[in-house]
N, C-alpha and C positions, 0 to 999 in steps of 0.2 A: 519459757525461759525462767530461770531459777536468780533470784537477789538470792545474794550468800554475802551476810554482812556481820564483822565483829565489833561490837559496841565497845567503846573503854572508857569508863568514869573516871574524867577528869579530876583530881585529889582524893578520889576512893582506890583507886586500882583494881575494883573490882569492873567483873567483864562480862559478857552475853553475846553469844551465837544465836542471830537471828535470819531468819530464812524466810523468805516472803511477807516480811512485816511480823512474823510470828516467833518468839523469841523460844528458844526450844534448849537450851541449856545456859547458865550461869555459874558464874563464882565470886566471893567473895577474897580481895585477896587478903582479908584477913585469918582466913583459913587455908592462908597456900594453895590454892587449886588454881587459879588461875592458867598456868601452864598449860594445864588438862583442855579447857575449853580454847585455847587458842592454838592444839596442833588437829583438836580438834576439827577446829574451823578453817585452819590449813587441809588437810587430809581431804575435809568433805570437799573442797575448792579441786582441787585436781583427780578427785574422784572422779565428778560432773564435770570438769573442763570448763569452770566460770571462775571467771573474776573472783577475789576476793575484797572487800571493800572496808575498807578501817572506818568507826565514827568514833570521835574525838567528841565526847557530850558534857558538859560543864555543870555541876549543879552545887557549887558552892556555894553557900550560907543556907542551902537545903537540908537542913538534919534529918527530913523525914523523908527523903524521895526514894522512889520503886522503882521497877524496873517500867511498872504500867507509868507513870508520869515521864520516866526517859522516854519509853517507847512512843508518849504522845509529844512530846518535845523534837520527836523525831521526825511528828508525822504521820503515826502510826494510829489507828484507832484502837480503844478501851481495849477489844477484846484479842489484842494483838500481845498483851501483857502475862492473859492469864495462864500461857503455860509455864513460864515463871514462878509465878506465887509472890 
């Protein structure tokens, strides 16, 4: 069984397609991509015929956070960040 989840940061609007805990594409939406990773993670959803699953992640008064501290705020372990960067 495949998790196919799309992250959205809370006051960044930046976003992440992650897949088994494993975060496999990003955007910043300060570079307008955002779009991209979200038909994305549509497209992969009905590809494999799963679920798609929104997470709604908060990290206000966080100036430094990653994708690796979302993903552990998530739940996820360390190495579930680093295809990321």
């Amino acid at each position: 069984m495949c998790l196919l989840q799309l992250f959205k940061v809370s006051g960044e609007g930046d976003v992440g397609l992650v897949v088994n805990g494993q975060a496999v594409m990003t955007a910043e939406a300060a570079l307008d991509d955002t779009k991209a990773v979200e038909a994305a993670a549509e497209r992969l959803a009905t590809a494999l015929d799963v679920a798609l699953q929104v997470v709604e992640i908060d990290v206000k008064g966080d100036l430094e956070w990653t994708w690796e501290s979302v993903l552990a705020k998530a739940g996820y372990g360390e190495e579930a960040a680093h295809a990321a960067g």
